[in-house]
C-alpha positions in Angstrom: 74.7 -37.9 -65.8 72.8 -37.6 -68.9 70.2 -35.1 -68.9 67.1 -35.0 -70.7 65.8 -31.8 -71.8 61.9 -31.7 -73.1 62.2 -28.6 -75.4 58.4 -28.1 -75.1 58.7 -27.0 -71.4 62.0 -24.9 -72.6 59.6 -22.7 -74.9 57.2 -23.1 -72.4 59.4 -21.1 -70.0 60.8 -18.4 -72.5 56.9 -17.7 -73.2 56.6 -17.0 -69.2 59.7 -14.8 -69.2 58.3 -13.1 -72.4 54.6 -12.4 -70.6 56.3 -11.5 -67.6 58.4 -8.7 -69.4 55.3 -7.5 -71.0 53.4 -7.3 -67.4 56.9 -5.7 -66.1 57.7 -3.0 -68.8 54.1 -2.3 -69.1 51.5 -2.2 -66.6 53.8 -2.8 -63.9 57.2 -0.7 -64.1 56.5 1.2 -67.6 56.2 4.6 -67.1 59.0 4.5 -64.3 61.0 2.2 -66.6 60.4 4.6 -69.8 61.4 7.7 -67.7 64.6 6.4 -66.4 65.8 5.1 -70.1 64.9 8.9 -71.2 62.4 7.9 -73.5 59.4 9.7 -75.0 56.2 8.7 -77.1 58.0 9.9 -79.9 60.9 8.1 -79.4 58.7 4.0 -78.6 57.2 5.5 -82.3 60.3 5.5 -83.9 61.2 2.0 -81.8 58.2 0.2 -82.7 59.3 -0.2 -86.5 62.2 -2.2 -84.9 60.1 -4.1 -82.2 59.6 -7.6 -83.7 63.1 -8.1 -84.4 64.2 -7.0 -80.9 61.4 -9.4 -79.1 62.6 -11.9 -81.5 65.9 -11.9 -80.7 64.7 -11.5 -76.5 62.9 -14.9 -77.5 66.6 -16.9 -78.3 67.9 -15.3 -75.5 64.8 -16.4 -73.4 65.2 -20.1 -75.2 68.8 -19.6 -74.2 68.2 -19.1 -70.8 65.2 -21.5 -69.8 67.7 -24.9 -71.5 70.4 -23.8 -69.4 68.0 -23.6 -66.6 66.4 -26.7 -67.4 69.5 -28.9 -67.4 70.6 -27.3 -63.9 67.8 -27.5 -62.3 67.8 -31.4 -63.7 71.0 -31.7 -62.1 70.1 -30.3 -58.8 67.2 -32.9 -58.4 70.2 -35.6 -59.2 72.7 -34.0 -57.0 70.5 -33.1 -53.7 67.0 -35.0 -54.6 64.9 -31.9 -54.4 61.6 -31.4 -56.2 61.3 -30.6 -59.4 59.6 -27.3 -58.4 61.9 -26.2 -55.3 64.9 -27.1 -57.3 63.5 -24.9 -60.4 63.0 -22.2 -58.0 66.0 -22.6 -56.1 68.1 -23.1 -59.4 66.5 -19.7 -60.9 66.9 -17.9 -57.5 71.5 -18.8 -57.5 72.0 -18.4 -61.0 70.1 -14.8 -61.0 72.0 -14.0 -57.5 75.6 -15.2 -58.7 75.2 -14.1 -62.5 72.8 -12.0 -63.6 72.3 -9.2 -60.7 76.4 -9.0 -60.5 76.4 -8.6 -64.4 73.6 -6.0 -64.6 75.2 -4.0 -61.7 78.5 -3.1 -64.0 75.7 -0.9 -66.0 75.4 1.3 -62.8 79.0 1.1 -61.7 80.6 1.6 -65.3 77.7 2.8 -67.3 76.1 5.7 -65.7 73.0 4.0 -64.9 70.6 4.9 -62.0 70.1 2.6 -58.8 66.2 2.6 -59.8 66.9 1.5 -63.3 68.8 -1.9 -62.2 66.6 -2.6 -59.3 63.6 -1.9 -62.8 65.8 -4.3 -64.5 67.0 -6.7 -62.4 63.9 -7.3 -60.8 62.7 -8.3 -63.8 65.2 -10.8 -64.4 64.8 -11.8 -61.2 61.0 -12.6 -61.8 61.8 -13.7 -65.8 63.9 -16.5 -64.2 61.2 -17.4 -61.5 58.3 -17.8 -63.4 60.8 -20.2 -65.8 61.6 -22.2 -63.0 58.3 -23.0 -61.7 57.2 -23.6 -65.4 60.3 -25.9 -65.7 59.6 -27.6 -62.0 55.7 -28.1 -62.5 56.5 -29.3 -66.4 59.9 -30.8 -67.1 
């Protein structure tokens, strides 16, 4: 099965995932998100000086995520002859249920972290990986 992979639509997707963290940890969820973290206005201050090289790296992880995604989603229109869109959807949807949310929820179990922060958190992923996979279906 050889898999073709248009690197456009990958950055396509990360740039998604990137607006939909900034809609998520901003307008949406940030002052809930902020609180639960135990952050202040003087401590974003102190964070900001660091903030390109911690979007930057987000942005790999983002390129990371939406190839990965790309080439499964590929495989599921192979495999089971979906659409493009439903199996980018469908693709996002498993691989955050079976890897993501089971990953993030050892942060509450084993890392003292709040129930409202993961669902903050997760969520996000959740939509992150969505918005990837209809970017991927519509576009790849």
């Amino acid at each position: 099965m050889d898999i073709q992979v248009n690197f456009l639509v990958v950055v396509l997707a990360a740039v998604a995932s990137m607006v939909v963290g900034f809609l998520w940890y901003g307008p949406i969820f940030g002052k809930q998100w902020m609180k639960l973290m135990g952050y202040t206005q003087k401590s974003l201050e102190k964070a900001k000086q660091e903030m390109s090289k911690t979007y930057a790296i987000s942005f790999v992880g983002s390129l990371v995520m939406a190839y990965v995604l790309t080439h499964v989603t590929k495989m599921s229109v192979e495999v089971f002859s979906y659409p493009m869109l439903i199996a980018g959807l469908l693709s996002a949807l498993w691989m955050w249920l079976g890897f993501v949310a089971p990953v993030q929820m050892t942060e509450v179990l084993f890392g003292g972290k709040k129930w409202s922060l993961y669902f903050i958190n997760t969520g996000y992923q959740l939509a992150a990986m969505l918005a990837m996979g209809i970017v991927i279906g519509l576009f790849a």
